[in-house]
C-alpha positions in Angstrom: 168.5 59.4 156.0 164.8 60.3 154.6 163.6 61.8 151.8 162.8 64.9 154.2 166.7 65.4 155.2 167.5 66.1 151.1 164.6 69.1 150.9 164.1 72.1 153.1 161.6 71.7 155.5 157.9 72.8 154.6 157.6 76.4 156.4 160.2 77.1 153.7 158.9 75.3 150.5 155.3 77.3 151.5 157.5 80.6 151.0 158.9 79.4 147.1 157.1 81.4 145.0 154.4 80.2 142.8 155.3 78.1 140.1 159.2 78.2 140.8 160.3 74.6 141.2 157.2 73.6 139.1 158.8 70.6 138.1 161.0 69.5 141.4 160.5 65.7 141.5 159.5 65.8 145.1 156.7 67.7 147.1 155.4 68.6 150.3 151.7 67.1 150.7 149.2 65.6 153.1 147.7 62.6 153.8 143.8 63.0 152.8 143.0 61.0 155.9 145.0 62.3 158.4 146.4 65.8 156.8 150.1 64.7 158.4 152.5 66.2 156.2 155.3 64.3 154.2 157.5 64.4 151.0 156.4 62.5 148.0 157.6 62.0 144.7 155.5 64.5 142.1 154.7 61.5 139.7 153.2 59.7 142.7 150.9 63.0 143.5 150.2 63.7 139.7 146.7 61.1 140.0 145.4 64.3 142.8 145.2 67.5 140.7 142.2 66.7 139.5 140.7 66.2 142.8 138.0 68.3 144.3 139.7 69.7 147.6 142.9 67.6 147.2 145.6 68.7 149.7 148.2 71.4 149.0 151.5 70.6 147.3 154.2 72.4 147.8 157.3 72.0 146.0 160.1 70.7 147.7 163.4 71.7 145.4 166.6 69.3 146.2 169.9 70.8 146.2 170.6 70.0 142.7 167.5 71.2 141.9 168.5 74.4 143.2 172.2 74.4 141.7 170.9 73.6 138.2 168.2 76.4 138.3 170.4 79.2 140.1 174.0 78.0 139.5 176.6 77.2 142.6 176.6 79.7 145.3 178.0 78.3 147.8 176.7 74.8 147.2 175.7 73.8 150.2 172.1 72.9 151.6 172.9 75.9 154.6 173.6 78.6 151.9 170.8 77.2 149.9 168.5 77.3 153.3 169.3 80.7 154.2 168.0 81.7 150.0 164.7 80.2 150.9 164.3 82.1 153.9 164.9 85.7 152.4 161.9 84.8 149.8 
């Protein structure tokens, strides 16, 4: 298991709207070099907002995230998915 199976995937984290999840711990980002995209931990990513042209960060919301923000509907990652993709 990786990071990447506990967070939606990125076409959905690009849909959250902006500054919901503000403070999730992880993130969708790039690499500078080679723009692949992966999951890091915010307080890793912190040192690039003051970058000229950094690369976007998305936030990536875990299902607890979610839970504690928006309470238990269903609890599960599906029921959470399907949410994210009616933003």
């Amino acid at each position: 298991m990786t990071v990447e199976d506990l967070v939606p995937p990125l076409e959905l984290c690009q849909q959250i709207p902006a500054g919901e999840f503000a403070d999730s711990a992880f993130v969708w980002t790039q690499e500078c070099g080679t723009k692949e995209w992966f999951v890091g931990h915010r307080e890793d990513l912190d040192c690039r907002k003051n970058v000229v042209n950094a690369p976007p960060v998305y936030p990536a919301p875990t299902l607890a995230e979610w839970v504690s923000r928006h309470g238990n509907k269903g609890g599960d990652k599906d029921e959470y998915l399907r949410f994210l993709m009616t933003i």
